[in-house]
C-alpha positions in Angstrom: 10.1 20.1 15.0 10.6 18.3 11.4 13.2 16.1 12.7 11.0 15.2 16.0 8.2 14.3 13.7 10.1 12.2 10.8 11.4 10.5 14.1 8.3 9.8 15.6 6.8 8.2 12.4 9.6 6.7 11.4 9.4 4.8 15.5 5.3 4.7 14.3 6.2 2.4 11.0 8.5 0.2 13.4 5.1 -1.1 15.1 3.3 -2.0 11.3 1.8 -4.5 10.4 2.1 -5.4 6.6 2.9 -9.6 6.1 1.5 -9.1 2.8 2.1 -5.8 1.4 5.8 -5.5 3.1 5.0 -2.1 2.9 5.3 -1.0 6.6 3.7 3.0 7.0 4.4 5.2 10.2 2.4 8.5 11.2 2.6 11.2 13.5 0.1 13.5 14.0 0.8 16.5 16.4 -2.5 18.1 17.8 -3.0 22.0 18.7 -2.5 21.1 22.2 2.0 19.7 20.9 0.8 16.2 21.5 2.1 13.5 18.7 -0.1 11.3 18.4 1.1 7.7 15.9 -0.2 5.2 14.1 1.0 2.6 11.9 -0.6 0.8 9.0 -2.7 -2.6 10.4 -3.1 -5.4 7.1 -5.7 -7.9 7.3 -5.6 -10.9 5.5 -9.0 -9.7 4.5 -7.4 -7.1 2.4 -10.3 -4.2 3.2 -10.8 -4.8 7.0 -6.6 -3.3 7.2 -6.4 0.6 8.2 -3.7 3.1 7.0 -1.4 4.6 9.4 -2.5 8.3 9.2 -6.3 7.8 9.7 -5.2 4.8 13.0 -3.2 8.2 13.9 -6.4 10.9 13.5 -8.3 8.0 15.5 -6.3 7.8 17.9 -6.3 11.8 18.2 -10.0 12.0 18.1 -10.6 9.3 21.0 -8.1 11.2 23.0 -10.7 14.2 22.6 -8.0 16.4 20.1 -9.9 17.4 17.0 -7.5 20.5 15.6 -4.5 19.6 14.4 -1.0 21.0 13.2 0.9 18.8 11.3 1.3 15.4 10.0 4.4 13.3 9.3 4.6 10.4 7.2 7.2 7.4 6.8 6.5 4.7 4.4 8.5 1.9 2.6 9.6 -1.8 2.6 13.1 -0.6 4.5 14.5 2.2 6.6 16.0 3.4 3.6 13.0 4.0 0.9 10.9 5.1 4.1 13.5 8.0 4.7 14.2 8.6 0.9 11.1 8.3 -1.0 7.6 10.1 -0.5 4.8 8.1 0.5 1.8 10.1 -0.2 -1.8 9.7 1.7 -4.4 7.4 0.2 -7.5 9.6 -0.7 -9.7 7.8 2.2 -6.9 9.0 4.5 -7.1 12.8 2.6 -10.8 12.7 3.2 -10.4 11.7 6.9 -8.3 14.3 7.0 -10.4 17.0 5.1 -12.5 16.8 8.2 -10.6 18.4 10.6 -8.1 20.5 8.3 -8.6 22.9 6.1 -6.2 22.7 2.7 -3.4 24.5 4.2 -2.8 21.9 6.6 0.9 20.8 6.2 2.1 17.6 5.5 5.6 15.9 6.0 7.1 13.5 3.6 10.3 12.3 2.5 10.6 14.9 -0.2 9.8 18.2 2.5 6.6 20.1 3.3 2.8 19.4 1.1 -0.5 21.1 2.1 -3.4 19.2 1.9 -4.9 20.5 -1.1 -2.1 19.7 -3.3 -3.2 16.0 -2.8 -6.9 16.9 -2.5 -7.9 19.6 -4.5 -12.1 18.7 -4.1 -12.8 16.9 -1.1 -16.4 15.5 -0.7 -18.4 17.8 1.9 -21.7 16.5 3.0 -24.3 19.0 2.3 
């Protein structure tokens, strides 16, 4: 299953947009139901209107109706080799996105092997 995911983000990061970054991000996002579902990172020259890979790949989950999730892969760098070799850790708006539909034990894949959630967010926001 590791290898499957890497591979599917790594095919995700392939599809990126980044002319001004160079900084091409891949994500795969496998749902309770074994669907992956990818996104890549989108830049806009208007740096704030871009979007990150892993919250296009929730998105695209969530419009497809799938709201629990497994695990999530991520590939990330300005060439095949840094994308395989070095980690590239969520943003904290992607965290947060995620913090919605996982709990801290949620798994993450990066170069560097296996992260929960709550390593990277230890105090999400929760609307009370």
């Amino acid at each position: 299953m590791v290898q499957n995911m890497t591979d599917a983000a790594m095919a995700a990061r392939s599809n990126a947009y980044a002319p001004y970054s160079g900084f091409l991000v891949g994500a795969a996002l496998k749902g309770e139901s074994g669907i992956i579902y990818t996104g890549c990172n989108v830049e806009n020259a208007s740096y704030s209107m871009g979007i990150c890979a892993e919250r296009n790949a929730v998105f695209q989950a969530v419009a497809a109706g799938e709201r629990r999730f497994r695990t999530l892969a991520i590939a990330g760098g300005r060439n095949d080799e840094e994308a395989k070799l070095v980690p590239c850790v969520p943003c904290g708006a992607c965290l947060q996105v995620l913090s919605e539909f996982c709990g801290p034990d949620f798994p993450i894949l990066l170069a560097d092997g296996v992260h929960k959630l709550g390593e990277f967010l230890p105090h999400q926001f929760i609307l009370d």
